[in-house]
HTML snippet that shows the backbone in 3Dmol.js (N, CA, C, O; Angstrom):
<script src="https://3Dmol.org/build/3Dmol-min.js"></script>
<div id="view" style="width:600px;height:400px;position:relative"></div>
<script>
const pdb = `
ATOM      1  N   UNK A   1     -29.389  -6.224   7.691  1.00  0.00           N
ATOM      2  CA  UNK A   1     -28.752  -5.098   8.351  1.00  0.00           C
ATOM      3  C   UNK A   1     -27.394  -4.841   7.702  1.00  0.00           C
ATOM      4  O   UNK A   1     -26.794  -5.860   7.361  1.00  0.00           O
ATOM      5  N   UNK A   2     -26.859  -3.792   7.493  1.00  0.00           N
ATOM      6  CA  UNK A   2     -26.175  -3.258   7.267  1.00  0.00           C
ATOM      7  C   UNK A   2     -24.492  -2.945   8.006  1.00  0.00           C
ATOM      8  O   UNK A   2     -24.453  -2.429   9.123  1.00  0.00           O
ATOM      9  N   UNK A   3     -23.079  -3.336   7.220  1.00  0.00           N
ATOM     10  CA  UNK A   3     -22.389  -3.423   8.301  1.00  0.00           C
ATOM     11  C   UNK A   3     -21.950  -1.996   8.097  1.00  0.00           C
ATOM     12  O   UNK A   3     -21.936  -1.241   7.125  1.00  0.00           O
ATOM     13  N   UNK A   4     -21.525  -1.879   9.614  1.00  0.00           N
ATOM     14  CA  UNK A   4     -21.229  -0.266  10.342  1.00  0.00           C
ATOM     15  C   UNK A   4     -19.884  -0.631  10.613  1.00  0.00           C
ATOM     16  O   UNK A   4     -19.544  -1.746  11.008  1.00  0.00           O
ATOM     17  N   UNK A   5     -18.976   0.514  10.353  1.00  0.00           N
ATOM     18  CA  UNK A   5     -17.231   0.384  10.531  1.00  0.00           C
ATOM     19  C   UNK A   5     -16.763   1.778  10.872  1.00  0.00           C
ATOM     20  O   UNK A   5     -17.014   2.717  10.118  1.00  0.00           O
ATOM     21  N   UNK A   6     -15.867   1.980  12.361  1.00  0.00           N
ATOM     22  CA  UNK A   6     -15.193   3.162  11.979  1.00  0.00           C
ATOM     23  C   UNK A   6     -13.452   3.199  12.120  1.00  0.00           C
ATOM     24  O   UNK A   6     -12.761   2.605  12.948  1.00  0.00           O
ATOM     25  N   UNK A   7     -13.061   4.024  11.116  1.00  0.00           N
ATOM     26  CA  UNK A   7     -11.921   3.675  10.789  1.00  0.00           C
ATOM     27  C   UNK A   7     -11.108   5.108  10.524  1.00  0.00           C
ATOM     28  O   UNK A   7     -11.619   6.206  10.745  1.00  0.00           O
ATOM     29  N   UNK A   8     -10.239   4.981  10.196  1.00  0.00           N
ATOM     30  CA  UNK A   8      -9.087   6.744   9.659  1.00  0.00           C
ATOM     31  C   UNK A   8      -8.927   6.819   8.168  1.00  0.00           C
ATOM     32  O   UNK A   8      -8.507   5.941   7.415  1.00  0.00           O
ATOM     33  N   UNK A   9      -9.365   8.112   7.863  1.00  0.00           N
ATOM     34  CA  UNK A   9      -8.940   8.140   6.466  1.00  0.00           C
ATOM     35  C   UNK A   9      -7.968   8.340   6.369  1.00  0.00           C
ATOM     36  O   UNK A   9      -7.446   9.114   7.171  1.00  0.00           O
ATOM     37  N   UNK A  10      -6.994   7.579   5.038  1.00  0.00           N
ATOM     38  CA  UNK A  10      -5.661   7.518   5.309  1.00  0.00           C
ATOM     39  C   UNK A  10      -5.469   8.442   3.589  1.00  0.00           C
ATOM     40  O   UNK A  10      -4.431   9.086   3.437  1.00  0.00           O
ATOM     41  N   UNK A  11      -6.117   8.429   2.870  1.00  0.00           N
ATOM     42  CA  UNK A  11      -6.269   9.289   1.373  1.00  0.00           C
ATOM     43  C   UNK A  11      -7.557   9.866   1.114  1.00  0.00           C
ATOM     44  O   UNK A  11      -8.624   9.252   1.095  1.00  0.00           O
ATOM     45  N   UNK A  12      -7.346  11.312   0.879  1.00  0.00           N
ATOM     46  CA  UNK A  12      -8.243  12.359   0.249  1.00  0.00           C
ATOM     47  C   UNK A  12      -8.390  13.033  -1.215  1.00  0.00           C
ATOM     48  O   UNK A  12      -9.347  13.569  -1.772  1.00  0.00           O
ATOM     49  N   UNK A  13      -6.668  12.721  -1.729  1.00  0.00           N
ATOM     50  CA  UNK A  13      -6.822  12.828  -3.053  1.00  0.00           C
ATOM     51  C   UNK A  13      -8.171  13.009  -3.876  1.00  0.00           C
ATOM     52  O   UNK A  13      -8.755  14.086  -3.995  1.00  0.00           O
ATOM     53  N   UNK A  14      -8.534  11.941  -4.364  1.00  0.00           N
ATOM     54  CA  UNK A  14      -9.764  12.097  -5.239  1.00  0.00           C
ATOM     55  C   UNK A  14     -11.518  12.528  -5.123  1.00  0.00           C
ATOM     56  O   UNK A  14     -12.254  12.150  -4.211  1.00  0.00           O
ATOM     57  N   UNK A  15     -11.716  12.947  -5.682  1.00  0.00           N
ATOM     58  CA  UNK A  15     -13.208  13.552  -5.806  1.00  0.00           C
ATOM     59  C   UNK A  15     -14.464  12.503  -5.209  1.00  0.00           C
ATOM     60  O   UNK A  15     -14.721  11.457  -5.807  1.00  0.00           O
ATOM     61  N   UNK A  16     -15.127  12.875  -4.091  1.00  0.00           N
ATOM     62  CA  UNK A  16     -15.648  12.074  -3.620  1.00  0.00           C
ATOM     63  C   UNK A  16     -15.626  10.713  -3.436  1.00  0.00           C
ATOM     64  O   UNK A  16     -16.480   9.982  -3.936  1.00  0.00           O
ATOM     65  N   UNK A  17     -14.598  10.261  -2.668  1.00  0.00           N
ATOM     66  CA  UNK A  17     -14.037   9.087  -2.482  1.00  0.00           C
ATOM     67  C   UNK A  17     -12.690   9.043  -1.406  1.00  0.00           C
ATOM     68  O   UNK A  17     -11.549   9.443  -1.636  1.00  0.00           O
ATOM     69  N   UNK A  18     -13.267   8.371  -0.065  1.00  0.00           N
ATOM     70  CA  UNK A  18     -11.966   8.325   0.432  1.00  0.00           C
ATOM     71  C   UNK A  18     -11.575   6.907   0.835  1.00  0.00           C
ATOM     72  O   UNK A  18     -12.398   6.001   0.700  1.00  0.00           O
ATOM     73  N   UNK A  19     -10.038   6.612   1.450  1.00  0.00           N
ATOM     74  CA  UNK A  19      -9.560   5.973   1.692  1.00  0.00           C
ATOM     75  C   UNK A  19      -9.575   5.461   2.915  1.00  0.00           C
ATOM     76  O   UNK A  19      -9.213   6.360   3.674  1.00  0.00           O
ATOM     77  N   UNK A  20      -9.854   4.273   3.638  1.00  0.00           N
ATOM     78  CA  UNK A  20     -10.406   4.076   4.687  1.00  0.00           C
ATOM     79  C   UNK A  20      -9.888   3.025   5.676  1.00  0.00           C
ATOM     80  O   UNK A  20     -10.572   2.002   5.632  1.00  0.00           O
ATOM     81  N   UNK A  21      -8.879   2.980   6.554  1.00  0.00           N
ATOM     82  CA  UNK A  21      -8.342   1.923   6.909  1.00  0.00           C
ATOM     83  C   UNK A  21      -8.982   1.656   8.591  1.00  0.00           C
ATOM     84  O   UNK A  21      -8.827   2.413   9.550  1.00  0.00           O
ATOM     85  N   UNK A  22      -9.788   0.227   8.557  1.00  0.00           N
ATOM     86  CA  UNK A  22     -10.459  -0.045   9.423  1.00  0.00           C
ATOM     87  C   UNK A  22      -9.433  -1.174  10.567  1.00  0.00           C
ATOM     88  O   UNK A  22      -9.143  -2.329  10.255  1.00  0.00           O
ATOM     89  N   UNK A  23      -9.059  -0.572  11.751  1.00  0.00           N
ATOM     90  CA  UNK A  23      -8.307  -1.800  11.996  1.00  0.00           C
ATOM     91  C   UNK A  23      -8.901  -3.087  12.809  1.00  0.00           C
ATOM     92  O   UNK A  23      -9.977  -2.691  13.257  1.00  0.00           O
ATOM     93  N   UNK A  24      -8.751  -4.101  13.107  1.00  0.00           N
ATOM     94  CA  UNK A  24      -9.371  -5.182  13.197  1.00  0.00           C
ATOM     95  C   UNK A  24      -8.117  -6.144  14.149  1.00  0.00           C
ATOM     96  O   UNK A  24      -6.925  -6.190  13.843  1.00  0.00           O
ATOM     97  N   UNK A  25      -8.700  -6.799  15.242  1.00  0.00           N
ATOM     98  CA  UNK A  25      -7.867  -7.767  15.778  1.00  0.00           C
ATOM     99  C   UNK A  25      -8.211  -9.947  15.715  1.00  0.00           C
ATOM    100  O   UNK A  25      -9.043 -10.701  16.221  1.00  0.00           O
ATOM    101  N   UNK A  26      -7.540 -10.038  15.204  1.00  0.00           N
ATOM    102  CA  UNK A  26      -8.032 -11.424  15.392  1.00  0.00           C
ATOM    103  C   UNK A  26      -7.207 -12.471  15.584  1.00  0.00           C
ATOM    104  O   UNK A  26      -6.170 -12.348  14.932  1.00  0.00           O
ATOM    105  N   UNK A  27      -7.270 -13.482  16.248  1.00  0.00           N
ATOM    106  CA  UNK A  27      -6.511 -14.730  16.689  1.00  0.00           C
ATOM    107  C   UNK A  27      -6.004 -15.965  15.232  1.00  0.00           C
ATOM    108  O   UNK A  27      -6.719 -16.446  14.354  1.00  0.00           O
ATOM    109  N   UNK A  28      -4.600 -16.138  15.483  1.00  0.00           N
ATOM    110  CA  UNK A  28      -4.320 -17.180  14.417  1.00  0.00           C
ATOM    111  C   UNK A  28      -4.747 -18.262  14.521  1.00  0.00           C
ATOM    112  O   UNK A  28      -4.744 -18.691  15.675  1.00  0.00           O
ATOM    113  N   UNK A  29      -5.153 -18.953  13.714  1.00  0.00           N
ATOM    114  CA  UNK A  29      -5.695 -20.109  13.696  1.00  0.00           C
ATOM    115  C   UNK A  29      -5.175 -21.078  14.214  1.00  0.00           C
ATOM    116  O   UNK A  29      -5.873 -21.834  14.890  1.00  0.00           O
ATOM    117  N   UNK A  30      -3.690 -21.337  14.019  1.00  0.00           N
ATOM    118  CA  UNK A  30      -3.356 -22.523  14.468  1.00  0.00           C
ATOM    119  C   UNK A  30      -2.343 -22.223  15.907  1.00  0.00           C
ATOM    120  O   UNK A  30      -1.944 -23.016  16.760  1.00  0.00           O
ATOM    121  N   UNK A  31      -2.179 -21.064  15.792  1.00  0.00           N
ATOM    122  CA  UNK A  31      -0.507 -20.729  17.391  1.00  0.00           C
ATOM    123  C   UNK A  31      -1.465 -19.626  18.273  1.00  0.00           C
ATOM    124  O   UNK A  31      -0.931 -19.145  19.272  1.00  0.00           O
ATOM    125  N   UNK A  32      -2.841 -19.213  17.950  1.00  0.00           N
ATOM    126  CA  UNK A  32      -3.690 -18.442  18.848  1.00  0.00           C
ATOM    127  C   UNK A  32      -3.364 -17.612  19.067  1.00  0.00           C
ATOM    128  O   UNK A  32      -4.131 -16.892  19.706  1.00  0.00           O
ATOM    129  N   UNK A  33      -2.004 -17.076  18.718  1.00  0.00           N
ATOM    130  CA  UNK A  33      -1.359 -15.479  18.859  1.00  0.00           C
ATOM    131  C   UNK A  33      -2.637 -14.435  18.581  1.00  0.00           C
ATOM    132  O   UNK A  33      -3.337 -14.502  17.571  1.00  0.00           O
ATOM    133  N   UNK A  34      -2.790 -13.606  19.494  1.00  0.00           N
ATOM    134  CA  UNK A  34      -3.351 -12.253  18.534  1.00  0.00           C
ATOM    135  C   UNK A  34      -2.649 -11.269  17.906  1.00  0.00           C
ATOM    136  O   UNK A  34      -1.645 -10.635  18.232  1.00  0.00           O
ATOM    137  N   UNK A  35      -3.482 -11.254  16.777  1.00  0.00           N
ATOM    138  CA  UNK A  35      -2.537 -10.215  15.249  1.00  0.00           C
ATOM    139  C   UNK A  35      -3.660  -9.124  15.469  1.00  0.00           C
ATOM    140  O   UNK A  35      -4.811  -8.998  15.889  1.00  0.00           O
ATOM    141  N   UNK A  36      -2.740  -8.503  14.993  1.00  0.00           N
ATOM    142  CA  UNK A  36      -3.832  -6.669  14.489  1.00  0.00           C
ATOM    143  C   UNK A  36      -3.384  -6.265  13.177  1.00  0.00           C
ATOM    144  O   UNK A  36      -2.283  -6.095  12.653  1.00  0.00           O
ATOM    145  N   UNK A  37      -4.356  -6.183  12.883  1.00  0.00           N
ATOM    146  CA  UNK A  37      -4.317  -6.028  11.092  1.00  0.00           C
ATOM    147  C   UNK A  37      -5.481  -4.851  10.673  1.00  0.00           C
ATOM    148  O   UNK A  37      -6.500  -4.771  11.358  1.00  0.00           O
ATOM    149  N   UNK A  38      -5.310  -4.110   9.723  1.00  0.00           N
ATOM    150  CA  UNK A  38      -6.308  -3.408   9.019  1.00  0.00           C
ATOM    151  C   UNK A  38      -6.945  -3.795   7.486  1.00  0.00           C
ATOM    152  O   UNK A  38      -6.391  -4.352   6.538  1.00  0.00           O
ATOM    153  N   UNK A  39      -8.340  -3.273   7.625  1.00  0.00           N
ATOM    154  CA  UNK A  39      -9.005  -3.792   6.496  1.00  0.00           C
ATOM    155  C   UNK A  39      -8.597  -2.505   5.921  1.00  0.00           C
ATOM    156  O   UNK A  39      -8.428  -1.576   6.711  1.00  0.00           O
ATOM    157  N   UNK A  40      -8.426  -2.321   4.761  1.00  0.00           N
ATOM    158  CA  UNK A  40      -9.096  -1.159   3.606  1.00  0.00           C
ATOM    159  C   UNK A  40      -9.768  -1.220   2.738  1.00  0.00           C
ATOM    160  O   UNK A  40      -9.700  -1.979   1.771  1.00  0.00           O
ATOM    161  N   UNK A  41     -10.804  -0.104   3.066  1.00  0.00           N
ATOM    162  CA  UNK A  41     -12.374   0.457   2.559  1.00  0.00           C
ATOM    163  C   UNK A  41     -12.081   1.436   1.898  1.00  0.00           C
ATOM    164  O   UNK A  41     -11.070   2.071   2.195  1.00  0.00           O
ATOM    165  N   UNK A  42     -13.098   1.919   0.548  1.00  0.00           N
ATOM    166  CA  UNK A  42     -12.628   2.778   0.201  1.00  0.00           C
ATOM    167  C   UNK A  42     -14.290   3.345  -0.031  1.00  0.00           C
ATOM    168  O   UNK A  42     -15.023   2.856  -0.891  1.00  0.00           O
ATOM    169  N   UNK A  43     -14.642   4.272   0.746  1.00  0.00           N
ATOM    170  CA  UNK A  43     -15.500   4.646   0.953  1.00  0.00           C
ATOM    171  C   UNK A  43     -16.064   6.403  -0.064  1.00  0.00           C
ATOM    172  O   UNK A  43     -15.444   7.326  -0.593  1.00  0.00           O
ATOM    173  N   UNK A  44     -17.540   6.043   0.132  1.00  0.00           N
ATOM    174  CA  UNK A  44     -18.133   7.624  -1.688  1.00  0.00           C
ATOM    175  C   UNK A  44     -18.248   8.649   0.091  1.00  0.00           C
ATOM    176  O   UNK A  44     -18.564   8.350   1.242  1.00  0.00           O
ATOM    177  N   UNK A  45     -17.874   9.654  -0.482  1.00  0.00           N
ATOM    178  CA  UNK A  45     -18.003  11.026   0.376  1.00  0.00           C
ATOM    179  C   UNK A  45     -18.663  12.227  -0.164  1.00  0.00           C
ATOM    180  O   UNK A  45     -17.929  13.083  -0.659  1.00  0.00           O
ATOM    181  N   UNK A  46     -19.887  12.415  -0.146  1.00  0.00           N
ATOM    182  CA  UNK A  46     -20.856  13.040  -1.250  1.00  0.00           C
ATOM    183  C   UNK A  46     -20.352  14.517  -1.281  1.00  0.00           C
ATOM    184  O   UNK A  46     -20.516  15.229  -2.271  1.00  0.00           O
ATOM    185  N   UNK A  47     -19.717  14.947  -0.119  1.00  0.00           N
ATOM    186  CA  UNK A  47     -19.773  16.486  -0.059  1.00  0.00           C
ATOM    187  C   UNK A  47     -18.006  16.326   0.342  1.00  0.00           C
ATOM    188  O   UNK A  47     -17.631  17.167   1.160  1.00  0.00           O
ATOM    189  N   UNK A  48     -17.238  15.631  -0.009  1.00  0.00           N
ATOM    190  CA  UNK A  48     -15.962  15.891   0.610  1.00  0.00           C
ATOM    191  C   UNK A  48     -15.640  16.903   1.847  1.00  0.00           C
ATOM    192  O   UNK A  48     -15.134  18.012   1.678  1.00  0.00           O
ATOM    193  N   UNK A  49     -15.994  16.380   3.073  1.00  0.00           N
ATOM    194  CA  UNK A  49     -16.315  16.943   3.902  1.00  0.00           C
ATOM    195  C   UNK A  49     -14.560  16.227   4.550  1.00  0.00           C
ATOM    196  O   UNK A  49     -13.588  16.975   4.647  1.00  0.00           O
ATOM    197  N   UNK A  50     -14.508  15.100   4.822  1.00  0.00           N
ATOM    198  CA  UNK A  50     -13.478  14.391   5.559  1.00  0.00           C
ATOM    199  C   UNK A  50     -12.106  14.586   4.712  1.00  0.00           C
ATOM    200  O   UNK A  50     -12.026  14.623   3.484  1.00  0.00           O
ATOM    201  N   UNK A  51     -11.037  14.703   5.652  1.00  0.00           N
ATOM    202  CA  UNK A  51     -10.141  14.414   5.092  1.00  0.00           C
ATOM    203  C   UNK A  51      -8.946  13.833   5.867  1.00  0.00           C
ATOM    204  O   UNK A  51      -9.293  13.491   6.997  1.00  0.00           O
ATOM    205  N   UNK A  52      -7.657  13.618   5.608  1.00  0.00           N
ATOM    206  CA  UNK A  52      -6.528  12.636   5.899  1.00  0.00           C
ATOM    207  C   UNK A  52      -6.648  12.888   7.221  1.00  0.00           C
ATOM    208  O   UNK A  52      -6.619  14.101   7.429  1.00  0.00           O
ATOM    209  N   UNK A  53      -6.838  11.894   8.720  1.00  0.00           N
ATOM    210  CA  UNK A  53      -6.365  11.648  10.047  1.00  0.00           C
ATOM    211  C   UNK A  53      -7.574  11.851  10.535  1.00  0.00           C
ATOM    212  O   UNK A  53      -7.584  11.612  11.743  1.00  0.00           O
ATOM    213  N   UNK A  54      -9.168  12.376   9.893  1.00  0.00           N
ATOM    214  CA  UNK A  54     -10.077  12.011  10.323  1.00  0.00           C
ATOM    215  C   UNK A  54     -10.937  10.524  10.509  1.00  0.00           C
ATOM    216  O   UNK A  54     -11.054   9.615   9.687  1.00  0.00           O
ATOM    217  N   UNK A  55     -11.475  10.626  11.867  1.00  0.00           N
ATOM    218  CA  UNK A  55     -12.031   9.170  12.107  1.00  0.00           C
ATOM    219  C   UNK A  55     -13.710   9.443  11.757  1.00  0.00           C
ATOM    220  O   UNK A  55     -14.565  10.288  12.023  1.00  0.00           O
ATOM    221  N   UNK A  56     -13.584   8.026  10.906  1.00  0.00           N
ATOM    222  CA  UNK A  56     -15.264   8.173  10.401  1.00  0.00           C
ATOM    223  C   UNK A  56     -15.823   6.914  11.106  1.00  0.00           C
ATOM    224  O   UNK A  56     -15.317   5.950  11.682  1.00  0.00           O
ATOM    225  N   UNK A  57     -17.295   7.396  10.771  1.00  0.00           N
ATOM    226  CA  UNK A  57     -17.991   6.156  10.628  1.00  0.00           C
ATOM    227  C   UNK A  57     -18.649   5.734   9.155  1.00  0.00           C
ATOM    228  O   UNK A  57     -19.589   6.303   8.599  1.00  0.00           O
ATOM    229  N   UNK A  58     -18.048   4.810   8.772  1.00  0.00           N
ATOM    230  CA  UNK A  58     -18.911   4.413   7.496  1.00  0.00           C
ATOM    231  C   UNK A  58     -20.039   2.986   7.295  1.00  0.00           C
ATOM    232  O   UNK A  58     -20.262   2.278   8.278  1.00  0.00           O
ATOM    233  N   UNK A  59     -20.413   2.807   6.519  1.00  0.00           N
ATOM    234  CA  UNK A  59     -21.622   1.468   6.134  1.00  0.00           C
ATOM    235  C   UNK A  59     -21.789   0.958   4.994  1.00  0.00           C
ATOM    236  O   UNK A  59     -21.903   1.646   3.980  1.00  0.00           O
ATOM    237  N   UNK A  60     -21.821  -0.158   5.004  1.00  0.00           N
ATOM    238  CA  UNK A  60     -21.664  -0.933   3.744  1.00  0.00           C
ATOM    239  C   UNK A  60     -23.341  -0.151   2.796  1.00  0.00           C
ATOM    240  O   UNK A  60     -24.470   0.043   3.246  1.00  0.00           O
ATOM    241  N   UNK A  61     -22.867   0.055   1.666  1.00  0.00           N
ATOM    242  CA  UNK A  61     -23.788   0.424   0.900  1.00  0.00           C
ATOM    243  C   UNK A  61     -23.918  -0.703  -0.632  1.00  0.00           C
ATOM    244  O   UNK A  61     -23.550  -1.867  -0.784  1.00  0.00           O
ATOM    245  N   UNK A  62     -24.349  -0.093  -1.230  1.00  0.00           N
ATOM    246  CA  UNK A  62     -24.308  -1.090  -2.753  1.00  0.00           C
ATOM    247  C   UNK A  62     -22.800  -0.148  -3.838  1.00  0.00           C
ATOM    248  O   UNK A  62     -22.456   1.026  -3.700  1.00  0.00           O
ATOM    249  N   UNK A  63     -22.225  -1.165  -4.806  1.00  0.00           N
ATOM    250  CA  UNK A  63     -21.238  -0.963  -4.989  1.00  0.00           C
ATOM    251  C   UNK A  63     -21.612   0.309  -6.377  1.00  0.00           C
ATOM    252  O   UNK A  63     -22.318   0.115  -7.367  1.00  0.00           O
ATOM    253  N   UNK A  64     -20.775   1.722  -5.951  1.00  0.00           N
ATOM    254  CA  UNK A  64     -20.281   2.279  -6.555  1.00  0.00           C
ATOM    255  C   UNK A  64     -19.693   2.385  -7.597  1.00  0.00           C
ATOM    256  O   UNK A  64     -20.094   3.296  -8.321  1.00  0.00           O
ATOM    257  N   UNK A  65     -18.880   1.791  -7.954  1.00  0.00           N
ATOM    258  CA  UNK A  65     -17.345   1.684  -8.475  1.00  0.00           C
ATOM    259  C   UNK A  65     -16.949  -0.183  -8.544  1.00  0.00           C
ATOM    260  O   UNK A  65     -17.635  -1.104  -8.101  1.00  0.00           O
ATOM    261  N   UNK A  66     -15.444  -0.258  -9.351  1.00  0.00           N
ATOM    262  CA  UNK A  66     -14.970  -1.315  -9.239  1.00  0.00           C
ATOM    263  C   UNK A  66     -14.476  -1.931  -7.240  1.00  0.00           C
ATOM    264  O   UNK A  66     -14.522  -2.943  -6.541  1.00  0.00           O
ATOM    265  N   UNK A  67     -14.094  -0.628  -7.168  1.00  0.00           N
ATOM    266  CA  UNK A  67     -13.392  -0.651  -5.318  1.00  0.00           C
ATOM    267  C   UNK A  67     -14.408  -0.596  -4.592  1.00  0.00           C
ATOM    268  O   UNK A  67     -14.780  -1.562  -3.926  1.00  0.00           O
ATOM    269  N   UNK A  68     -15.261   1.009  -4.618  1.00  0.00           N
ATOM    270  CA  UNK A  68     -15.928   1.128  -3.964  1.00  0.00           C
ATOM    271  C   UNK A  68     -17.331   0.694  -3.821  1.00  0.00           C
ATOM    272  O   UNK A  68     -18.203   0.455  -4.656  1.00  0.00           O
ATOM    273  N   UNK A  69     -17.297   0.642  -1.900  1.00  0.00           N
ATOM    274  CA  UNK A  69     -18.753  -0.346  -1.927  1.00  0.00           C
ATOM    275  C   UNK A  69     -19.135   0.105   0.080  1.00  0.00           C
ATOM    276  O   UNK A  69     -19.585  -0.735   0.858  1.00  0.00           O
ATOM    277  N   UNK A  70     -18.817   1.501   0.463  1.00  0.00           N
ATOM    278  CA  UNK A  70     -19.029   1.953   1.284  1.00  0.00           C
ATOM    279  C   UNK A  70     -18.928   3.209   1.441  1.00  0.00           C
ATOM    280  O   UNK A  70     -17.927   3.860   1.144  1.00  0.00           O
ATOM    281  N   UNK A  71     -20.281   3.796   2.071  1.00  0.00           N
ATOM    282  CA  UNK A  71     -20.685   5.158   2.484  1.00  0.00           C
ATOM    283  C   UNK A  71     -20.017   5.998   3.699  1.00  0.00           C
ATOM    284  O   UNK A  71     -20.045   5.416   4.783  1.00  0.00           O
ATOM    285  N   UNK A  72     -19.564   6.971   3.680  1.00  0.00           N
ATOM    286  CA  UNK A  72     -19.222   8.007   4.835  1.00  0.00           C
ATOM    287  C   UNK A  72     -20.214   8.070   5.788  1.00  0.00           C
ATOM    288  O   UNK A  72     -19.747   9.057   6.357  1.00  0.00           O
ATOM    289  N   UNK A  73     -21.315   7.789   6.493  1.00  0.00           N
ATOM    290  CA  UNK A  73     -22.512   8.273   7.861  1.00  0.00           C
ATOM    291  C   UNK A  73     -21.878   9.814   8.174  1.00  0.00           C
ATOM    292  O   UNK A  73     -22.282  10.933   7.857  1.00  0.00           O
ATOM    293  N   UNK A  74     -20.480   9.271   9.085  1.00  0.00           N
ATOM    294  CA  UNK A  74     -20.507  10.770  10.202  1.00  0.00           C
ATOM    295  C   UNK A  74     -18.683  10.822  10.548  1.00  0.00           C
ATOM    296  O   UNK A  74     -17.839   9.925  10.536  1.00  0.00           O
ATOM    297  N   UNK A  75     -18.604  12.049  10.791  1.00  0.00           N
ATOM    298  CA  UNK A  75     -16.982  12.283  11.351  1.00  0.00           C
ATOM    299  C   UNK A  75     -17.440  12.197  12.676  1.00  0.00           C
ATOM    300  O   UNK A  75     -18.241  12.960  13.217  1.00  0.00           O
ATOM    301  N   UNK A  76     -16.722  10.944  13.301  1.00  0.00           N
ATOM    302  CA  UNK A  76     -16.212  11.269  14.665  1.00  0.00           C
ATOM    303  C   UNK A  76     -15.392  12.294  15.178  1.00  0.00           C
ATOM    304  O   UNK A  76     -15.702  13.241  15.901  1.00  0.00           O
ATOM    305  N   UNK A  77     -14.279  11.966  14.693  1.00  0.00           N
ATOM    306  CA  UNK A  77     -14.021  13.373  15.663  1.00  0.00           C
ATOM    307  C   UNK A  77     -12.911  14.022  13.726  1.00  0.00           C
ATOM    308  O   UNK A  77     -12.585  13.449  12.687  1.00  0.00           O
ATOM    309  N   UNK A  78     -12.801  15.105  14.160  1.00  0.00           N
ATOM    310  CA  UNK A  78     -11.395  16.042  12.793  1.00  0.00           C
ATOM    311  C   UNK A  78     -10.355  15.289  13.808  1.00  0.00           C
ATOM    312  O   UNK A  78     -10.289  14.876  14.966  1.00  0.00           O
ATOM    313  N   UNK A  79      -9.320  15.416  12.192  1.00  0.00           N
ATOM    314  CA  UNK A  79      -8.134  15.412  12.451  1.00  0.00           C
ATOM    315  C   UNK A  79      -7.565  16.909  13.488  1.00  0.00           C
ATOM    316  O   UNK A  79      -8.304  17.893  13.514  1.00  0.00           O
ATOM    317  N   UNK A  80      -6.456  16.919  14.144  1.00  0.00           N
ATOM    318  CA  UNK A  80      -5.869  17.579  15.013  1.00  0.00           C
ATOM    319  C   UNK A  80      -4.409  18.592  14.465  1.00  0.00           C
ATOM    320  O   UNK A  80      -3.811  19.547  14.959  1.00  0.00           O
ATOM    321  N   UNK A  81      -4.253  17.746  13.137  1.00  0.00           N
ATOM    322  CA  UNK A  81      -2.969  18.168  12.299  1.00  0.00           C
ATOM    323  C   UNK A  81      -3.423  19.162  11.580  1.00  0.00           C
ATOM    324  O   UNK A  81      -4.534  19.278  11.064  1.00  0.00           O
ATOM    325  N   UNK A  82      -2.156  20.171  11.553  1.00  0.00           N
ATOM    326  CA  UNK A  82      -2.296  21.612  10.856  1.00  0.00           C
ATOM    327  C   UNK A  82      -1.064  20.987   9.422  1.00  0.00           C
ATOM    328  O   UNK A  82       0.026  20.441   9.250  1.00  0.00           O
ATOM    329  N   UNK A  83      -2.588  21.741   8.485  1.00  0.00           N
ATOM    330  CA  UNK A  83      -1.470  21.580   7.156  1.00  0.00           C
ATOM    331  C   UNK A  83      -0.153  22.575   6.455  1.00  0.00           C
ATOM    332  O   UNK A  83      -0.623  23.611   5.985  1.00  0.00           O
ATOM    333  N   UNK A  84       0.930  22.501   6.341  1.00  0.00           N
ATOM    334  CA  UNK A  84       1.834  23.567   5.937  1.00  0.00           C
ATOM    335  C   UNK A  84       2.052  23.634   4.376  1.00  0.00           C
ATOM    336  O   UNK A  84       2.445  22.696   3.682  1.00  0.00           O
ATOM    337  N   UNK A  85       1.795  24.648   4.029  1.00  0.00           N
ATOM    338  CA  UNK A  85       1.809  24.971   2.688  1.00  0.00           C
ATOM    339  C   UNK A  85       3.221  25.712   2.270  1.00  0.00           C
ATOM    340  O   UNK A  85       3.650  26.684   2.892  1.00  0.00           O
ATOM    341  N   UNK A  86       3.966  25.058   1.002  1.00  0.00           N
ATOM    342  CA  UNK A  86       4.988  25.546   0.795  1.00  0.00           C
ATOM    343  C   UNK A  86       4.980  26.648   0.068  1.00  0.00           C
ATOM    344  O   UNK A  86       4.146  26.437  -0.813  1.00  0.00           O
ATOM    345  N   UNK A  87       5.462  27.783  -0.080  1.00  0.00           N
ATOM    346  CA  UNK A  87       5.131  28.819  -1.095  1.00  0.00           C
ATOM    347  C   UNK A  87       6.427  28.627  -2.199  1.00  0.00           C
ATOM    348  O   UNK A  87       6.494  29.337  -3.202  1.00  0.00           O
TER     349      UNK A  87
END
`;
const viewer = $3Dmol.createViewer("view");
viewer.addModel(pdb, "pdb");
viewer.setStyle({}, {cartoon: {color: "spectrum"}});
viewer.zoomTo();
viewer.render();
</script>
């Protein structure tokens, strides 16, 4: 089975390929504190559909690239931010 992650794209820059920061909570090993930390994924986007502050769902696929090694599925929800263009 296949792992399933959803996370925010945090870069859109490049041509089918985004940037993917999955966040994750887990306990220290030795003082049991809980930390929150993010993974980054850098996920293939066939139709550049997503972009910066959208939440995806992505899945581990076979590796792409040197980085990449995960697929886009589905946008949860668009980003909410309006972009301003300077003239």
């Amino acid at each position: 089975m296949r792992r399933r992650a959803i996370g925010t794209v945090t870069r859109d820059k490049t041509l089918k390929t985004r940037r993917v920061e999955v966040p994750r909570l887990y306990q220290h090993p030795k003082y049991g504190k809980t930390l929150k930390t993010t993974t980054i994924c850098y996920a293939h986007d066939e139709t550049n559909q997503s972009h910066n502050g959208d939440l995806v769902e992505i899945v581990e696929s076979r590796p792409r690239s040197k980085t990449k090694r995960w697929e886009l599925v589905r946008i949860v929800t668009k980003s909410t931010s309006v972009k301003v263009e300077t003239v």
